[in-house]
Structures are given as structure tokens and as C-alpha cells.
N, C-alpha and C positions, 0 to 999 in steps of 0.2 A: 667568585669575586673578580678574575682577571678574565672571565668571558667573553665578556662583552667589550669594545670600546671606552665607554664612558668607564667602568669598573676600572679598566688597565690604566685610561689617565688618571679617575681621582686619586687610585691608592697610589700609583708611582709619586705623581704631585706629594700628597700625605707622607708618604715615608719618606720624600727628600725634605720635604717642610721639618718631620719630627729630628732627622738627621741634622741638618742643619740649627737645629733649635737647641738639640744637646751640643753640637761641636761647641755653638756660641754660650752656650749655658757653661762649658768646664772651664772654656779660655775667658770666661768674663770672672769670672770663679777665681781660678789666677790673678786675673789684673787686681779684679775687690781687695784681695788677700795682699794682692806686694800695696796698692796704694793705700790699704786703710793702715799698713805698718808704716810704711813712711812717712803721713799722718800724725802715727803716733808716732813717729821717732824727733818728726819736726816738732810737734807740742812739748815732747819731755825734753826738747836741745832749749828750749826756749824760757821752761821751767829750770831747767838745769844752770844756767848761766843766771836765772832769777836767785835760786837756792844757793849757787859758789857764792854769791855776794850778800847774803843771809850768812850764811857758815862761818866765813871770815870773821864779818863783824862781831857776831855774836855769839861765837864757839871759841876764834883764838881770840881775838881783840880786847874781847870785852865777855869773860865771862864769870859772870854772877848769877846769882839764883833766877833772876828776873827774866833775863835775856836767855837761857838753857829753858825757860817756861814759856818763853816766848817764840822759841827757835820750833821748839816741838808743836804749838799751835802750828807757825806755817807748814811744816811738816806736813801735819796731817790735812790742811786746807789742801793743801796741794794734791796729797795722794788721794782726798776724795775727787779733787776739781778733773784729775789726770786716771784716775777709777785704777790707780797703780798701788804697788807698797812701794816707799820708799827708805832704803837705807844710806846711811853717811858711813865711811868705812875711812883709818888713816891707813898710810903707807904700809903699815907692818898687817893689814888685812884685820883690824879689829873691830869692830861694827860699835861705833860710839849714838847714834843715834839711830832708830828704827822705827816704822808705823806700826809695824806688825810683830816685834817681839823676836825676830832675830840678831842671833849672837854669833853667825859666823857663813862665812861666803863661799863658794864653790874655786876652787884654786883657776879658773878660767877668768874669776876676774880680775887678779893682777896682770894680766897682759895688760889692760886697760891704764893701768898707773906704769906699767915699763914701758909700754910705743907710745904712752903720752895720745891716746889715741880712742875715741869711740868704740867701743866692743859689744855686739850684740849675739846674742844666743840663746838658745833653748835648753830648758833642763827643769827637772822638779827641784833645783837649789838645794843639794846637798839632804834631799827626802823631805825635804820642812812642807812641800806641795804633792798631795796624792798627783795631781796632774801637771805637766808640764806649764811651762810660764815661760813667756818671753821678755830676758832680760837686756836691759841697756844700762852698760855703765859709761858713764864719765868723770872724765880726769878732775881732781879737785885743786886748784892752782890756788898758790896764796908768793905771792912777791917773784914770781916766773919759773917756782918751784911745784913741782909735783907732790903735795903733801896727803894724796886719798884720792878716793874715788863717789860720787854720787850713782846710787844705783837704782834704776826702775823697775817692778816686776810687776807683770800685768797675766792675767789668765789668758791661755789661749781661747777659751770659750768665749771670753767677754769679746776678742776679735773674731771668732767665729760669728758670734751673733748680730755683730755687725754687719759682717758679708750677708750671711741667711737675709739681713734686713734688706743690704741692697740688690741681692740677688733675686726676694720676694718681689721689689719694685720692679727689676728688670722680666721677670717670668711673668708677672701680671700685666704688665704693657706688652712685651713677647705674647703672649696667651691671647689679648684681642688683634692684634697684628695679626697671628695665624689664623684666629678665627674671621677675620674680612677676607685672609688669603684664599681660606679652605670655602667660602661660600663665591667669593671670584674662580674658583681651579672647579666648585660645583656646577657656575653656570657657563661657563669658559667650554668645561669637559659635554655639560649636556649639550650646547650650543655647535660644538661639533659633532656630537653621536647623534646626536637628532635627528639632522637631514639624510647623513647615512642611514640609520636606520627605515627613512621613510623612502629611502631611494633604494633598498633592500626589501619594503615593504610593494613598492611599485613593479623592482627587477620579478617577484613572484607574479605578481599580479598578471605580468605582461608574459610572465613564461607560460601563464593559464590560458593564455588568448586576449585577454582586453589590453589590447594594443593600445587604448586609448588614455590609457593611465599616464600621469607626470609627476611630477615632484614640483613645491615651489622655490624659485628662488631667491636670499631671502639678503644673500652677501655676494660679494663682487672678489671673493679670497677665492684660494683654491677650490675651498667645500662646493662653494656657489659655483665655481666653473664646471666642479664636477657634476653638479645640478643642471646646471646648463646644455654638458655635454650629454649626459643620459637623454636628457628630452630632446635632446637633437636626434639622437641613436634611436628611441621612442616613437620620435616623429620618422626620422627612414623603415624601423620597422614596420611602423602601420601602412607607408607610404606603398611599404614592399609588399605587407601581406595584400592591401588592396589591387595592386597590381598583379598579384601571382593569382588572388579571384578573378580576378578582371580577365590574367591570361590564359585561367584554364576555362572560362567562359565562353573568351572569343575563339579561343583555339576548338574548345567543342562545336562552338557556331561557327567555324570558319572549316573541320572536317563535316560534321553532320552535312552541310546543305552539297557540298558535290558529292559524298556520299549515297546520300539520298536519293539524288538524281542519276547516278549512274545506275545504282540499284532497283530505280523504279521503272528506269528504261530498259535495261536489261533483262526483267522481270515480263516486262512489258511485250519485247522480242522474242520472248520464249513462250509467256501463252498466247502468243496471236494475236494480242490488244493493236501493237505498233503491224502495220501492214506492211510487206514486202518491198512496194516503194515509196516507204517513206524511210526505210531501217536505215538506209545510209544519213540521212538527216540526224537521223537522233542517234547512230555511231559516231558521227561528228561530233555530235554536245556532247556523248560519252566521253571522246578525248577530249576535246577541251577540259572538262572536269575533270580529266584525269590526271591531265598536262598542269591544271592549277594546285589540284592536290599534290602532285610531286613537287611543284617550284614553292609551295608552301611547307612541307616539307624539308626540305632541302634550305631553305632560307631560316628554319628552325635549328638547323643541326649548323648551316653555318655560322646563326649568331651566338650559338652555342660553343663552336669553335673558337671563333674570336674574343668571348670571354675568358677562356683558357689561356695559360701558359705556355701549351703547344703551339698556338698561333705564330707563325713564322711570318713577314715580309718578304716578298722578293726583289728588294731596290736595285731601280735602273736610271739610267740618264732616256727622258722622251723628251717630247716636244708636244704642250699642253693643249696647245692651237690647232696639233694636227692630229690629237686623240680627239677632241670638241667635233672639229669638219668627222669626223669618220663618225662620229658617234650619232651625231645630225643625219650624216646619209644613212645611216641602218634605219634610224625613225621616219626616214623620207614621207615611208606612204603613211603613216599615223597624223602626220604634221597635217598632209593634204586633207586626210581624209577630215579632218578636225577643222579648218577651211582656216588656216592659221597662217600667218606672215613670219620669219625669223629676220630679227636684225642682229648681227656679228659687230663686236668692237673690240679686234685685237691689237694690243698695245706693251709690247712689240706686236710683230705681223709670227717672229718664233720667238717662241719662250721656252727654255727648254730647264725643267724642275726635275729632281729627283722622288722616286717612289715607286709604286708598286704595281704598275703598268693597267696589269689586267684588273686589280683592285678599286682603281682613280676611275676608268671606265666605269666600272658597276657604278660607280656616285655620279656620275655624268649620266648614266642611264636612268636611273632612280629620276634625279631633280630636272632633267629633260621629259619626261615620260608623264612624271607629276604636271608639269609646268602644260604640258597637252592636254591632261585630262582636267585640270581645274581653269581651263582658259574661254574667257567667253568666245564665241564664233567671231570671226574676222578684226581679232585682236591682233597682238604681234608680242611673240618672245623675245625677250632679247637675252642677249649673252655676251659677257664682258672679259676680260684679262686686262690687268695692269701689275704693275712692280711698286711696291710699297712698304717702306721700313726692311728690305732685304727680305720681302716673303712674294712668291707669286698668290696673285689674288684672284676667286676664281669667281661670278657671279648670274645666277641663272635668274632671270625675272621675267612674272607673267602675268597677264590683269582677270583678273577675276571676281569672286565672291570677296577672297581678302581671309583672313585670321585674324579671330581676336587676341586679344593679348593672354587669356590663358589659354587659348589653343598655341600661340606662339611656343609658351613657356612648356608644353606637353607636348608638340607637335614630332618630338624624336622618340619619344617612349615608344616600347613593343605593342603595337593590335591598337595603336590610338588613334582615330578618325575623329574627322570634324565633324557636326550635322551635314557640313554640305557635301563632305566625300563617303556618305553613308549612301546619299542618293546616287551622286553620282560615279562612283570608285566601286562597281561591283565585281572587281575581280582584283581587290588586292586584299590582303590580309591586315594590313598596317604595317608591316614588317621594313618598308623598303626603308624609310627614313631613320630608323632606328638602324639597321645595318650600315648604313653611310654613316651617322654619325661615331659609331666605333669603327670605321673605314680608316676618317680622318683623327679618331682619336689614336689609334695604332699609331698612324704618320705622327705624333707627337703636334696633331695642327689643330686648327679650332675650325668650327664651322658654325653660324652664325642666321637667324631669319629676320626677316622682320616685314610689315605690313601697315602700308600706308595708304589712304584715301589718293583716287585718282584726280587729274585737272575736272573733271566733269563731275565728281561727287556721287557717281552711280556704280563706281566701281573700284577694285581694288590692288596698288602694285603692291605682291609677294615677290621676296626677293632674297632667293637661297645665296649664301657667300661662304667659302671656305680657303682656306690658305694651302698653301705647296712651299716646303723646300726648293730652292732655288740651285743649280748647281754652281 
């Protein structure tokens, strides 16, 4: 019963409904019971002042055969009109008139003729009632004198069954009340167990492999956010498992082919295929493949590092402009070889940011090195610095093929190429722009691309931008 969600809220609901139903069923029980006596206390005060001036007239006043036969009619109208017995009693407690054939009173109701005062109580009247009865007396005045008492006895059952009446009315109005509550608390409780459950029905699904599973969402409350949030989670896990195929794919395809080749040539050097002088030719290609195999390598285990907790920074005060110049001169002969122009726009001429020296490098070598290999011939690099909103701004751009907009949006992921840097990038892994962007993510900075149509419409400006702390 309390298994499941929907179970734990209906029944909770149910048991505070039925709790509540009895608290209000004992205290209304109560009220019935004081207000249907006071009721009958106000009908018999009303009767009672009707009957003191009956009793006068026609008990002391004037009494003859006619009017004692006449006294006894209203009597007994009364005691049917008021479903009471009623008795006339004088001062000395002697029962001169009666409905029901009593000849003598319970010594409780002289208090009622001495305090001059209303007296109500309960009693079986001196055993005359197997069951108790609730009695009212009142004082009988004749000339400002206290001469007897009028007295009411009514069954308690007959006020019980009044209450029963109005407490039947109240539990049958109560009764559809809780029944519209109990099918609102039904579909209130399902309405929430629902989506859990089909969002527990997805969490499996997706623990099986079909990443592709969602939930729908169906509210804008928390359930629905947590809807929301699962297919978000849903969506990174599939985003992730495609990528962890995608990375043990390219990583197979990025060892296999210098693998390959070192071991075909080497193979080759040892049965005599490769000839004596050409062996140094193809020892050469063997270290280059080897030299790519290690910095691919190495570039796996570093971004491996920087995903970690262990990754440390090493913050220094440089100066951005004269990491830039130095990093330019290492590419010298690449730039030339590439038949490439560089324009410089530093702004200041030193800028000097905080960070992590040898790290800021590697991102300056990456988006330099890219900006050479994806640059058409006798284009021009350019490279920027400026100060903005209190951040140094750093900006590498080159004209080229260009990026689309979901190469832009993918262009930092690990082993991701573009079709144009498939032809033309045949010694990188994808690795390098993915390492910069957790370079600069470490720096707590952003770094940013984008790709826009050139003045001539034949070509394209790409233009890497990243921020530095300022010191």
C-alpha cells in the first residue's frame, strides 16, 4: 500500500481526510447537543411564561370545574407541542397538576423556587423514568411572590435523535465533500506519480543503452522541471556516449594509421623491400609518425589531466604582446612556408595579464598554427589585443574556407574536424582546440569563435577570441 508514491500520497491524504472527518464529526456532535438544548430551553422559557399566566388565572384566580378542565387541556397541548411532560408543583414541592401522572419531584428542584431562578438537570425523576430526562424548572410568580415551580421533562433520546438527525445531514453532505476530495487527492496523487514513474521507466531504459529515451513534459511545477531536467541529463548522456564512440573511433583512426606506417616500414627495412638508400627517407617518416604518435599521446593524457582535480595553475604577471611576438617567431618558417602575410594590433603596445605563462602559450600556438593551416595562400593573419570591461582581449583571425555554424558550435570538442580540415589537417588529431578551451576555462575566462563572410564573398573571416585577467 505505501510502495509506491501514488499509494504513500493517497492513503496519507485518506487517513488525514477520515481524521479530520471524525475530529469534525465529535465537535459538531457537541455543538448539535449544547444548541438543540438551548433550543429547547428557549421554546420551554417561552412556553413557561405562556403557562405562569394560564396557572394564575385559572388555578388561583378563578378556580372552578371548567377552568382546572380547561388548565389541563393547555397542559397537555403544550406538553405534546414541546414533546415534554409537564408538571405545576407549589412552594411546599407538591405536584398539583401533571401530564404524565406524577406525584412528587426530585428535592433538586426546590433550588429552582429558592434562587428564584431557572434549574436544569438530568436525572430519571425520582426512578418514575427507566432513562434519564432532562429537566427544566421554573419559578411560578403570582403578585412578585415565588408561589411553585413549572417543570419540563423531556427524554434524552428524543434530543439524541435529533442530533443523530442533524449529524445524519452533516455526514451525508461531509460524505460527498470527501468523496470529490478523495477522487481530486486520486488524480492530484496520480498526476504526480505518473511522470515519475515514466521518468523511472526512461531512467531504466537509458541505464540499458537507449540513450535516446525522454520523458514528456506535461507541467511547468517542479515534476515538470524535473522532466525537463532528466532530458536535459538524457540529452548530455547520449550527447556523451556519441562522443566517447566518436572518441574511441578517432583515437583508433588517429593510432592505427601511424602505427601502421611505422610498422610497414620497418617491416619493410628488415626484409630488404625498403633499399639501403632510401632507409633514411622512410626512418625519417618513421619519426615523424612517431613524434605524432607521442604528442597525440601526450595531448590525451594532458586533457585528461586538466579534467581532474589535480590540475594545478601556475600564475604569473607576463606581458601578452611579448608571449604573441615570441610565439610568431617560433612559427616564422611555417608562416613563410604557407606564403602568408601577419598584421599585429597591439593596443596597448604592453599589456601585461595574469596567468599561467607556459599554458597561454600552448593556446597562442594551437589558434596560430590552426589560423596557418586553414589560411588560403597570400592571405594575411591578423592578431589583435585590446582592454575591455577590465578583461585583456585576445583575438587570432584568418581567411579561409570559414565554419559553419554547427561546426562553430562543435569546433572545441575532442577529435572534431571540419570536412575542410580532414583534407587539409593531416597531422592533427582534433585535440588542439579542445585543450585551449579548458586552457582558458581553468583561467576562469571564456573563449569565443565565430565566422563571417569576406568583402569578396569567396572567402571566409574565422576569428578565435579569448579573455585574460588583467593584473
Amino acid at each position: 500500500m505505501f510502495k509506491s508514491i501514488f499509494g504513500r500520497m493517497f492513503w496519507t491524504y485518506a487517513i488525514l481526510l477520515a481524521m479530520v472527518l471524525i475530529s469534525i464529526s465529535i465537535f459538531m456532535s457537541c455543538i448539535f447537543s449544547q444548541l438543540i438544548l438551548r433550543k429547547q430551553i428557549e421554546t420551554v422559557v417561552s412556553v413557561a411564561s405562556t403557562l405562569e399566566q394560564h396557572t394564575v388565572m385559572m388555578q388561583i384566580e378563578r378556580k372552578d370545574a371548567m377552568s382546572v378542565q380547561g388548565y389541563t387541556q393547555i397542559l397537555n397541548s403544550w406538553s405534546r407541542f414541546t414533546k415534554s411532560d409537564i408538571l405545576v408543583m407549589n412552594r411546599d414541592g407538591e405536584v398539583f397538576e401533571s401530564t404524565c401522572g406524577i406525584d412528587s419531584v426530585p428535592d433538586a428542584i426546590m433550588e429552582c423556587i429558592d434562587t428564584d431562578q431557572i434549574v436544569t438537570f438530568k436525572s430519571t425523576f425520582n426512578d418514575y423514568y427507566d432513562h434519564k430526562v432532562i429537566s427544566v424548572a421554573f419559578p411560578l410568580h403570582y403578585k412578585s411572590n415565588v408561589i411553585g415551580a413549572i417543570i419540563f421533562n423531556r427524554h434524552v433520546s428524543d434530543l439524541n435523535k435529533s442530533v443523530m438527525e442533524m449529524m445524519l445531514m452533516f455526514l451525508l453532505s461531509s460524505c460527498f465533500a470527501i468523496l470529490i476530495a478523495f477522487i481530486l487527492v486520486y488524480y492530484q496523487a496520480k498526476k504526480i506519480s505518473a511522470p515519475i514513474v515514466e521518468i523511472n521507466k526512461a531512467a531504466r531504459n537509458i541505464a540499458s543503452g537507449s540513450f535516446n529515451e525522454r520523458v514528456q513534459v506535461t507541467s511547468q511545477d517542479e515534476i515538470g522541471q524535473l522532466a525537463s531536467t532528466f532530458n536535459f541529463m538524457a540529452s548530455s548522456i547520449e550527447k556523451s556516449d556519441k562522443q566517447r564512440q566518436r572518441f574511441i573511433s578517432d583515437v583508433s583512426h588517429e593510432l592505427r594509421t601511424p602505427m601502421t606506417s611505422i610498422s610497414g616500414f620497418v617491416q619493410g627495412m628488415l626484409d630488404g623491400t625498403i633499399d639501403d638508400s632510401s632507409r633514411n627517407d622512410y626512418l625519417k617518416i618513421v619519426l615523424d609518425e612517431s613524434t605524432r604518435l607521442t604528442k597525440l599521446v601526450n595531448d590525451m593524457l594532458e586533457m585528461s589531466k586538466m579534467q581532474s582535480d589535480q590540475f594545478r595553475l601556475d600564475i604569473s604577471e607576463f606581458d601578452i604582446v611579448n608571449l604573441i611576438c615570441t610565439t610568431l617567431i617560433s612559427l616564422e618558417a611555417k608562416i613563410e612556408a604557407a606564403q602568408l602575410d601577419v598584421n599585429v594590433d597591439f593596443r596597448p603596445d604592453k599589456l601585461i595579464t595574469l596567468g599561467d605563462k607556459d599554458q597561454i602559450k600552448r593556446v597562442l600556438l594551437n589558434l596560430i598554427d590552426n589560423a596557418v593551416k586553414f589560411s588560403y595562400k597570400n592571405t594575411t593573419i591578423e592578431i589583435k589585443t585590446w582592454v575591455e570591461g577590465g578583461k585583456a582581449h585576445v583575438s587570432v583571425s584568418n581567411t579561409g574556407d570559414g565554419l559553419s555554424e554547427a561546426d562553430c558550435k562543435n569546433i572545441f570538442d575532442r577529435f572534431f574536424k571540419t570536412d575542410s580540415s580532414r583534407t587539409k589537417d593531416k597531422s592533427g588529431a582534433g585535440l588542439g582546440l579542445s585543450l585551449v578551451q579548458n586552457i582558458i576555462r581553468l583561467h576562469n575566462e571564456k573563449i569565443s569563435v565565430k565566422s563571417e563572410p569576406s568583402e569578396d564573398g569567396a572567402s571566409h573571416l574565422t576569428t578565435f577570441e579569448f579573455t585574460l585577467e588583467m593584473k
